[in-house]
Backbone as CSV, one residue per row, in Angstrom:
resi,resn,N_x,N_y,N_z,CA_x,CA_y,CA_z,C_x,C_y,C_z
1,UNK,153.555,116.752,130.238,153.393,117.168,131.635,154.472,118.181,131.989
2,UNK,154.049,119.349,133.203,154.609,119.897,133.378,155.280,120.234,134.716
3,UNK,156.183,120.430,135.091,156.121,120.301,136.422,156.602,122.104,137.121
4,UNK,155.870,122.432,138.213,156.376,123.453,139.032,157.840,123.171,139.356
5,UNK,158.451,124.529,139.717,160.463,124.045,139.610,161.125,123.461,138.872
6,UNK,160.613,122.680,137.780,161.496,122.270,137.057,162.525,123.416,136.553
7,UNK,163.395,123.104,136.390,164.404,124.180,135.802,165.469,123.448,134.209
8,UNK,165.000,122.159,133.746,165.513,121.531,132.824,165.549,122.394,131.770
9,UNK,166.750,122.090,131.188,167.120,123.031,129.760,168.321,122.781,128.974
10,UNK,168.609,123.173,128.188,170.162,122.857,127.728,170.609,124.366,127.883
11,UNK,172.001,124.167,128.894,172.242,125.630,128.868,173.167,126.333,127.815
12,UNK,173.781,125.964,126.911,174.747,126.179,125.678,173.786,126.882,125.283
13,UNK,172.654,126.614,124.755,171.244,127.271,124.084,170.666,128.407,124.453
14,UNK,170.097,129.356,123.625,169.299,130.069,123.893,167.935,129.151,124.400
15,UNK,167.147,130.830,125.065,165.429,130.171,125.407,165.074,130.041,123.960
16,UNK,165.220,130.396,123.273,164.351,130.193,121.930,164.799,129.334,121.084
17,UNK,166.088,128.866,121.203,166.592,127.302,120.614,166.019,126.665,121.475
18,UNK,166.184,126.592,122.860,165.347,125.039,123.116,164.297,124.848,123.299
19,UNK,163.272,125.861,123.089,161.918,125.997,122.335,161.632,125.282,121.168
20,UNK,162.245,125.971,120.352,162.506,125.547,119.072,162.410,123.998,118.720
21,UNK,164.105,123.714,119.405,163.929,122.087,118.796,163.102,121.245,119.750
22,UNK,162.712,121.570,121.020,161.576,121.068,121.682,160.308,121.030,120.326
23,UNK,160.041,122.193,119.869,158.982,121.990,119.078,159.141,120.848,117.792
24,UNK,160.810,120.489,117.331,160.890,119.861,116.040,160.904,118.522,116.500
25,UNK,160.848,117.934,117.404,160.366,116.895,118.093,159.358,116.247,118.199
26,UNK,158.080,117.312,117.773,156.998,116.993,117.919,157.008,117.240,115.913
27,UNK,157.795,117.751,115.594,157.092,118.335,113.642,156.460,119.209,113.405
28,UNK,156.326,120.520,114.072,155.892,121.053,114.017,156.475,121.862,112.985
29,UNK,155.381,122.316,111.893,156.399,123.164,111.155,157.282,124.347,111.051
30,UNK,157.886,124.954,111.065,158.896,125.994,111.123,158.308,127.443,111.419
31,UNK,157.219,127.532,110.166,156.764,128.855,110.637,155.453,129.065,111.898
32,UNK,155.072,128.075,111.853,154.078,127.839,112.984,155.054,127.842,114.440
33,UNK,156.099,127.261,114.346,156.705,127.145,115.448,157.121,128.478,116.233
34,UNK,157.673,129.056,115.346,158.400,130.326,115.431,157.147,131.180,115.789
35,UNK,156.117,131.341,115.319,155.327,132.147,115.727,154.475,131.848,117.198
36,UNK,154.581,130.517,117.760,153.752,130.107,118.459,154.978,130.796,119.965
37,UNK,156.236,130.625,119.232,157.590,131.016,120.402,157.420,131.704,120.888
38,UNK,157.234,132.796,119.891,157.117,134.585,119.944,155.215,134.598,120.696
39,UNK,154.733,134.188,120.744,152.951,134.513,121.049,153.908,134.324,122.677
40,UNK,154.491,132.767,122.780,154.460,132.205,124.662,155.252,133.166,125.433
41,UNK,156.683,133.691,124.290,157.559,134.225,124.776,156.675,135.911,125.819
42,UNK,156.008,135.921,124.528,155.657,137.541,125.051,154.525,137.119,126.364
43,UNK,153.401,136.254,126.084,152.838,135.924,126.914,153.185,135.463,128.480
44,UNK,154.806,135.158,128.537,155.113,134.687,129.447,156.170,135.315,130.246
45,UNK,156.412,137.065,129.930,157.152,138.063,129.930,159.124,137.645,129.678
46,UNK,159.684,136.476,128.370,160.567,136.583,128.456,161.136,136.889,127.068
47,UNK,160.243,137.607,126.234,160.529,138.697,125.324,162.339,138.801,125.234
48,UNK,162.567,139.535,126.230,164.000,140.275,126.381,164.974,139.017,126.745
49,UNK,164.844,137.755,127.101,165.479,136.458,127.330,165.907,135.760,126.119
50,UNK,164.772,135.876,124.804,164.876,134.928,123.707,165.773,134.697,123.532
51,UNK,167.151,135.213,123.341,168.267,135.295,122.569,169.639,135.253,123.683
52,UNK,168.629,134.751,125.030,170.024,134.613,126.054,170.170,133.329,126.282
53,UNK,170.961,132.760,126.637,171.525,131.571,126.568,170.892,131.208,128.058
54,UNK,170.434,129.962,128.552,169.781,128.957,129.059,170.545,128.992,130.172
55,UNK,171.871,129.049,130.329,172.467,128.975,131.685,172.826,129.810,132.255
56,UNK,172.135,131.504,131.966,172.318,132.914,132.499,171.128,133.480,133.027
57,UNK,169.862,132.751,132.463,168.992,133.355,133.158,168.931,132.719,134.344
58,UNK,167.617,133.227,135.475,167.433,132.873,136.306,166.763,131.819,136.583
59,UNK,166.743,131.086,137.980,165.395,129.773,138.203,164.203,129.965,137.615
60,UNK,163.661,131.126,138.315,162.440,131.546,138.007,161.967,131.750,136.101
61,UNK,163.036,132.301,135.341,162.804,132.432,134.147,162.779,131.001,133.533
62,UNK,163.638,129.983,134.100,164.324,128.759,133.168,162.646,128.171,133.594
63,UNK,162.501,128.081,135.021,160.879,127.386,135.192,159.408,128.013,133.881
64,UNK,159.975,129.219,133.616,158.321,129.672,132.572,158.619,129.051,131.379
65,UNK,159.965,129.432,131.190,160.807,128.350,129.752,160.071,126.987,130.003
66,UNK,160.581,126.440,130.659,159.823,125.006,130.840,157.975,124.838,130.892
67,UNK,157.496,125.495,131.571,156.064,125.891,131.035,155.914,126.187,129.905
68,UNK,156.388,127.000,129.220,156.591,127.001,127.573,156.095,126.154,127.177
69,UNK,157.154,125.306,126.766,157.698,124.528,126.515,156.032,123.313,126.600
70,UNK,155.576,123.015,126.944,154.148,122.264,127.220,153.334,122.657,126.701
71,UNK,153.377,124.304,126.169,152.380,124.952,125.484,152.675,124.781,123.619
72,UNK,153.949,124.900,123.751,154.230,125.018,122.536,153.659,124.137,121.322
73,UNK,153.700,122.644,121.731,152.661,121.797,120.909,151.699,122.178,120.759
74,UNK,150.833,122.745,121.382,149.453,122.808,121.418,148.513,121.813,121.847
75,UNK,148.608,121.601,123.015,148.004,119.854,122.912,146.489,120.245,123.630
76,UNK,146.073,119.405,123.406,144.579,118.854,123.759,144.403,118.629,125.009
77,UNK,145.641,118.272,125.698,145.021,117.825,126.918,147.044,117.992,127.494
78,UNK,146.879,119.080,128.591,147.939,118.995,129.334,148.109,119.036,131.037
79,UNK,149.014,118.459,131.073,149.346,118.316,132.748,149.943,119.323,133.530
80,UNK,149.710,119.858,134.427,150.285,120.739,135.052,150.348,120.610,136.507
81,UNK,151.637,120.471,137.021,152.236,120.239,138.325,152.561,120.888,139.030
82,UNK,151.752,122.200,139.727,152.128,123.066,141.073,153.325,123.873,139.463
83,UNK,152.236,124.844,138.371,153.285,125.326,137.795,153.658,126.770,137.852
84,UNK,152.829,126.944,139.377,153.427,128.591,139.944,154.321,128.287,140.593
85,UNK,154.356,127.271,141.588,155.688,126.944,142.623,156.828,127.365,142.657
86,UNK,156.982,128.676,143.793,158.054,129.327,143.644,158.052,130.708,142.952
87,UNK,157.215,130.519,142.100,157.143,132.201,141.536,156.728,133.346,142.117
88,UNK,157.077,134.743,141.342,156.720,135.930,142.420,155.114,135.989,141.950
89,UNK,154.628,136.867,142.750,152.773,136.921,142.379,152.656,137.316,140.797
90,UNK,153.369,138.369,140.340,153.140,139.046,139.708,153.101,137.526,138.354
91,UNK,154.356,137.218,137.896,154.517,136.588,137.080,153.491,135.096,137.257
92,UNK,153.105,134.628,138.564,152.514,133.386,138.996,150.770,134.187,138.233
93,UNK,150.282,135.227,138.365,149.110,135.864,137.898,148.874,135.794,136.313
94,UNK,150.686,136.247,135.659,150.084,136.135,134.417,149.889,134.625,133.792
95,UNK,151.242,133.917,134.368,150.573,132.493,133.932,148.861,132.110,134.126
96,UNK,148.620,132.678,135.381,147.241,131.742,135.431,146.576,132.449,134.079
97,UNK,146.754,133.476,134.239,145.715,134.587,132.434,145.978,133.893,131.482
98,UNK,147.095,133.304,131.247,147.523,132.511,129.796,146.850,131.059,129.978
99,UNK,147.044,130.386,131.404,145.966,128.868,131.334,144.286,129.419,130.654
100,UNK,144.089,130.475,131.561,142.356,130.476,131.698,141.881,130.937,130.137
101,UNK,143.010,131.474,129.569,142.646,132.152,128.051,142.805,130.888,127.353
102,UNK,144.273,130.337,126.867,143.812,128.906,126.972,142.793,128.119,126.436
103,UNK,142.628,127.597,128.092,141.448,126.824,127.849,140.133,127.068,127.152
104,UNK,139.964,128.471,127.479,138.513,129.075,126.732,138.672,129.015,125.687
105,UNK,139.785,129.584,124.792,139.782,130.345,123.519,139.733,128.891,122.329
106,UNK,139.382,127.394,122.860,139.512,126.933,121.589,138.432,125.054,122.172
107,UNK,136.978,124.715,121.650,136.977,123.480,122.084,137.155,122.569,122.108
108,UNK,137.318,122.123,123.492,138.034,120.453,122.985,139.231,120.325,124.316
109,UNK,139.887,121.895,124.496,140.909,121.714,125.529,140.982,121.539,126.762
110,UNK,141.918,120.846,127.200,141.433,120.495,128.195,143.214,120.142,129.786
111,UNK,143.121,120.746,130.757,144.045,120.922,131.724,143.282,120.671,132.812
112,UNK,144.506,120.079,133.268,144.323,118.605,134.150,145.597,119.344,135.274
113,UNK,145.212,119.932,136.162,146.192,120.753,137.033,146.322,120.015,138.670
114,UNK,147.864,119.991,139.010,147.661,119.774,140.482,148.117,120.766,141.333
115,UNK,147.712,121.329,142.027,148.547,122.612,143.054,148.055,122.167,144.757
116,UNK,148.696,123.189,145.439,148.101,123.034,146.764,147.768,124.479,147.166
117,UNK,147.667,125.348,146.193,147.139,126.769,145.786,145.528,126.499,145.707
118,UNK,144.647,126.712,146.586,143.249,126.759,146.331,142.701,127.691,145.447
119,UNK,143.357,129.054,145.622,142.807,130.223,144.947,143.189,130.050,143.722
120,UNK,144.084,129.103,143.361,144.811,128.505,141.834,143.674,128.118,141.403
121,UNK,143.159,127.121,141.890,142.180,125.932,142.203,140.658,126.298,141.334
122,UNK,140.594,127.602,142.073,139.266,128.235,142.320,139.178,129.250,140.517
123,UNK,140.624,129.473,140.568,140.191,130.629,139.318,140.600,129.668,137.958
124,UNK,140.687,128.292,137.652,141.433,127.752,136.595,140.345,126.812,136.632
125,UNK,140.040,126.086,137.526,139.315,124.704,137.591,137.612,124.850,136.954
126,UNK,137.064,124.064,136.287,135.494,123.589,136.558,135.441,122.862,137.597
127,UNK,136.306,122.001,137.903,135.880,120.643,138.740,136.862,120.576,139.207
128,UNK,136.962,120.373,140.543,137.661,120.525,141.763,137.935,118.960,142.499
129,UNK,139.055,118.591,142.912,139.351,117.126,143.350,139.875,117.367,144.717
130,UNK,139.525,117.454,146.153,140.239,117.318,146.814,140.663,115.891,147.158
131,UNK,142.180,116.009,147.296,142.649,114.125,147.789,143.442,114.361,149.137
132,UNK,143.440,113.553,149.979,144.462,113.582,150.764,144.813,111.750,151.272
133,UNK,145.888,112.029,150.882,146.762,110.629,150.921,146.261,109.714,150.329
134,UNK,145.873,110.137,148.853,146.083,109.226,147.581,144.465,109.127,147.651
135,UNK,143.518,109.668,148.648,141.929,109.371,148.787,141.247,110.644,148.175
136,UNK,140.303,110.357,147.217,139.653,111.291,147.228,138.821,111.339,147.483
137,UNK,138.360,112.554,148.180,137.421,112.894,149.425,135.870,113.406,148.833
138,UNK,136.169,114.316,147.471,135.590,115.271,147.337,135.172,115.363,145.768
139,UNK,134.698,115.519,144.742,134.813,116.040,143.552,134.022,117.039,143.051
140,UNK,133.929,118.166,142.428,132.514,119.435,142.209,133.195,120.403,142.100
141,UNK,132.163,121.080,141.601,132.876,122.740,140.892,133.374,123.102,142.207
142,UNK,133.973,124.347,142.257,134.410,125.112,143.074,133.487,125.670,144.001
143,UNK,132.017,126.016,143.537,130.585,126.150,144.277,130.264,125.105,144.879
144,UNK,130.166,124.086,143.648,129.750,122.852,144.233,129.971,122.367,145.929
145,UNK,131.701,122.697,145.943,132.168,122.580,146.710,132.153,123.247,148.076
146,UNK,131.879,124.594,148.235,132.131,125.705,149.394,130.751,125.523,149.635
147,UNK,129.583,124.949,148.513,127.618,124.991,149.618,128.245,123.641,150.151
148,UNK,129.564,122.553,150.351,128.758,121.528,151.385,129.194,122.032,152.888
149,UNK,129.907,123.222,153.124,130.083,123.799,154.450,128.797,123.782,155.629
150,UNK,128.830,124.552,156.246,127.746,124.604,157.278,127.530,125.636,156.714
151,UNK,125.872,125.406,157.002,125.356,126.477,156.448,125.072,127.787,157.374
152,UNK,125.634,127.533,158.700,126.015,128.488,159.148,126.669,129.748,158.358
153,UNK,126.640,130.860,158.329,127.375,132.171,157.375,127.843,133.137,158.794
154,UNK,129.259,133.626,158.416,130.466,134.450,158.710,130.523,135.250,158.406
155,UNK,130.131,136.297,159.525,130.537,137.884,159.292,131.657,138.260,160.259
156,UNK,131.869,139.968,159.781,132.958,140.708,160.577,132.451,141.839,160.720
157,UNK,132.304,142.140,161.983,131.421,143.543,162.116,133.094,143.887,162.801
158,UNK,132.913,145.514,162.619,133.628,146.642,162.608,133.201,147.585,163.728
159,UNK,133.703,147.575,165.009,132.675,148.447,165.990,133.531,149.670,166.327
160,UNK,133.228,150.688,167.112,133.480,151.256,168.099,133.770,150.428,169.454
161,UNK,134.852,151.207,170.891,134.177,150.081,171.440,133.243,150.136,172.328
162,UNK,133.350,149.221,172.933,132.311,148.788,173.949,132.378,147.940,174.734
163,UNK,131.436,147.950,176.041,131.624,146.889,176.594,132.161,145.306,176.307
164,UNK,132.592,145.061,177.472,133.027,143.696,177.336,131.893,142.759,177.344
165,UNK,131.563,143.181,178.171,129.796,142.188,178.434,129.388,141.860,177.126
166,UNK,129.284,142.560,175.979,128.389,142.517,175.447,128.848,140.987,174.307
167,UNK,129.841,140.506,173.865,130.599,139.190,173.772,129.010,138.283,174.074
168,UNK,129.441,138.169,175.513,128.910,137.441,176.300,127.382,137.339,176.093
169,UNK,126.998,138.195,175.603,125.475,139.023,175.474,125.121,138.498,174.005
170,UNK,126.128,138.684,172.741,125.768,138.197,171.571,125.717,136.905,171.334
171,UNK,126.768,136.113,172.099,126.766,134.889,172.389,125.916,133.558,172.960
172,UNK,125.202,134.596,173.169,123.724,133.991,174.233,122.283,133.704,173.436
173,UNK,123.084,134.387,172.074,121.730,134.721,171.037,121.781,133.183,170.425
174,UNK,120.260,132.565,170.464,120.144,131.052,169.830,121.131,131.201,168.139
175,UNK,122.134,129.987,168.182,122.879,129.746,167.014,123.429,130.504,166.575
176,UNK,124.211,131.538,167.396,125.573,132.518,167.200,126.546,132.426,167.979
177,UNK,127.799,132.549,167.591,128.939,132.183,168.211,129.706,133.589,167.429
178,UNK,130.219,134.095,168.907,130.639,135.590,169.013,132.727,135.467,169.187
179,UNK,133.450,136.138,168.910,134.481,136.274,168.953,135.070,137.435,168.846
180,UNK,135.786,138.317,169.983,136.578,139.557,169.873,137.456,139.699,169.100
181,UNK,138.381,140.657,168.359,139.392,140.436,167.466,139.644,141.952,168.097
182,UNK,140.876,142.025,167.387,141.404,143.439,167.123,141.025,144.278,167.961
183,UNK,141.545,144.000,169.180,141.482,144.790,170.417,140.435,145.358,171.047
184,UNK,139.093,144.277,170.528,137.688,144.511,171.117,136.957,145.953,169.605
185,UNK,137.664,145.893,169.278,137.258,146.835,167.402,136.770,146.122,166.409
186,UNK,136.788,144.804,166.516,135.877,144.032,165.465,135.692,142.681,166.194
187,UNK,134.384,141.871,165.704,133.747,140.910,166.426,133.884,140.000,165.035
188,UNK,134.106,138.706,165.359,133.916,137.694,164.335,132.572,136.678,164.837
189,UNK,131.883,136.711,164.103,130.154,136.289,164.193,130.117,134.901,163.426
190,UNK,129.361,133.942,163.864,128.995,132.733,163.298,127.594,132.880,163.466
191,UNK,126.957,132.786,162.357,125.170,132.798,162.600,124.024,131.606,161.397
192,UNK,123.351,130.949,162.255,123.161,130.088,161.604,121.809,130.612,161.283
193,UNK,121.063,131.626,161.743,119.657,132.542,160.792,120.062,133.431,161.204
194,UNK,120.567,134.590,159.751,120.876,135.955,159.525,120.025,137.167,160.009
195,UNK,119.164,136.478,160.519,117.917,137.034,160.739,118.551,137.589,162.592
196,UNK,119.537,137.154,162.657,119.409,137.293,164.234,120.605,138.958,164.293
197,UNK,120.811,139.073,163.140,122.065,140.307,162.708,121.550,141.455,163.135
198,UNK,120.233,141.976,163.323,119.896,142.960,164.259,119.332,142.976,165.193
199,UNK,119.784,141.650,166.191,119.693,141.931,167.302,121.026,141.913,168.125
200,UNK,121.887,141.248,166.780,123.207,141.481,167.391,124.186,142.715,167.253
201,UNK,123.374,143.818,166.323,123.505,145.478,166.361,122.674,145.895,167.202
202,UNK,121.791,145.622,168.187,121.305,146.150,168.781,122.204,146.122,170.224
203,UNK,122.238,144.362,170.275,123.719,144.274,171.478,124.610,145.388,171.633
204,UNK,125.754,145.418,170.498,126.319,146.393,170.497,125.818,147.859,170.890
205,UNK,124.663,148.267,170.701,124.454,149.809,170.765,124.331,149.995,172.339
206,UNK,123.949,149.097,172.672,123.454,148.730,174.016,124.619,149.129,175.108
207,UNK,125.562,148.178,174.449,126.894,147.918,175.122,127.507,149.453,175.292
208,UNK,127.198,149.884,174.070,127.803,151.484,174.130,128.848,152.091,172.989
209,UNK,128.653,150.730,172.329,129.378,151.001,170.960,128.495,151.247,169.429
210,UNK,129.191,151.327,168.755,128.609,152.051,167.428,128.964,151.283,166.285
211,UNK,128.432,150.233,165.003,128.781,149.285,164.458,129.426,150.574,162.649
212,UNK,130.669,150.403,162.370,131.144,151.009,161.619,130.868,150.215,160.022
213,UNK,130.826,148.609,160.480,131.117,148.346,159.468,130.280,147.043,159.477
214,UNK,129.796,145.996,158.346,129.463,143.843,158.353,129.322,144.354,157.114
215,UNK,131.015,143.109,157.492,131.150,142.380,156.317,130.951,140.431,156.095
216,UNK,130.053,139.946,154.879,129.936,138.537,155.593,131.049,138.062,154.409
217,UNK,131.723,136.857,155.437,132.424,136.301,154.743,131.850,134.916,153.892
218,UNK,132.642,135.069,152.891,132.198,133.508,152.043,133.351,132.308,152.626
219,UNK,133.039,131.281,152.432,133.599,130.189,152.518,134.355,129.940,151.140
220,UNK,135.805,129.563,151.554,136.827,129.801,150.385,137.087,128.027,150.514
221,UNK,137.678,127.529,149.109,138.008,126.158,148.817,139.340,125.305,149.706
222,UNK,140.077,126.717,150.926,140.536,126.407,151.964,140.046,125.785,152.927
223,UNK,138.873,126.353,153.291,138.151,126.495,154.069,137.364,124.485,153.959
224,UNK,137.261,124.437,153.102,136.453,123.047,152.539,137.356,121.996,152.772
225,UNK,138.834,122.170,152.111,139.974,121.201,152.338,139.900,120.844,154.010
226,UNK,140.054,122.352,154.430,140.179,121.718,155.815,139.042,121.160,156.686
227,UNK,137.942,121.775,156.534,137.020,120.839,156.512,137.031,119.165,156.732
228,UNK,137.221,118.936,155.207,137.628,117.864,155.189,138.386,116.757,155.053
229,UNK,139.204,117.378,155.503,140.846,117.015,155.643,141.397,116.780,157.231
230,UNK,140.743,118.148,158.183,140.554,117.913,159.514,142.030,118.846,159.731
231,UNK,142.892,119.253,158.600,144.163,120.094,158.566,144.245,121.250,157.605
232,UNK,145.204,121.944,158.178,145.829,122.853,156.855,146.530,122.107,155.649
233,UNK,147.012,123.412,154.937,147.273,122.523,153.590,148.879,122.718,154.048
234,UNK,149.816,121.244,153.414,150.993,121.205,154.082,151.990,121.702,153.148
């Protein structure tokens, strides 16, 4: 198992000694080891670290060390604990490329992840667990999950402006729920038959404005938590 923040290490050591005898722990043999170092090292951008000693690099580096470090066996089945937590995007992106390659590239494997990162959630997972306070609420792919929303669908139209009235006017339309944004320049739309989307461009033209832009939004695995959770994520 692995945990996000961990920062455990021996710092006397290089990253690639305590790789190393992390790996002779398990028996792994020598040249397998060494090569598997060099695949994580590069994979995990600390190439230029190998050969620095454990108590000079940074949090952030000693935490991918420790992710390493879980990979290095090769196991069948690993744990992973919020193991972007704290990282910058850039480096939190390539880890996820190294899980999702991973898992694909061999059968049988298998990661067992916890985050409070949905979009983590969404690009790593088959099967999705929401829990809140030890309950689980929820289980299904990531699809599975975002069709049990309302089937209501979310757009963002882009206007010119226009009257104020006209809010009031789209709002009136059976099973739409209208909302101003951005200084009366874009409308946020709830519509439960899509079918009603040109009469709610017609509103607008009416009003005296000109529709620039609809865009519909999807329902994201945020969106579901809170749902059914009744909160944000904490």
């Amino acid at each position: 198992m692995v945990s996000g923040g961990e920062i455990s290490g021996y710092g006397l050591l290089t990253v690639r000694e305590n790789l190393w005898m992390f790996s002779q722990f398990y028996g792994i043999p020598g040249k397998v080891a060494n090569e598997r170092i060099d695949t994580l090292l590069h994979a995990f951008g600390l190439e230029d670290k190998a050969d620095v000693k454990v108590r000079t690099i940074s949090t952030g580096q000693r935490q991918r060390m420790n992710i390493i470090r879980g990979f290095v066996t090769d196991p069948r089945l690993i744990f992973l604990d919020e193991p972007t937590l704290g990282l910058d995007v850039q480096t939190s992106r390539a880890i996820r490329d190294y899980i999702r390659t991973w898992v694909r590239s061999q059968v049988g494997r298998t990661l067992l992840l916890t985050t409070h990162y949905m979009r983590e959630a969404e690009e790593l997972c088959d099967r999705v667990a929401i829990i809140d306070r030890g309950t689980i609420l929820a289980c299904d792919s990531p699809e599975g999950l975002k069709k049990r929303m309302n089937r209501a669908s979310t757009f963002v139209l882009d206007t010119t402006h226009f009257d104020s009235s006209v809010i009031s006017t789209i709002a009136g339309v059976k099973g739409v729920s209208a909302e101003a944004m951005r200084e009366g320049l874009r409308i946020k739309l709830v519509v439960e038959n899509e079918s009603a989307i040109s009469d709610i461009i017609s509103s607008v033209g009416a009003g005296g404005g000109k529709v620039l832009g609809l865009n519909k939004s999807e329902p994201t695995l945020e969106d579901v938590f809170i749902k059914l959770v009744g909160r944000g994520l904490e």
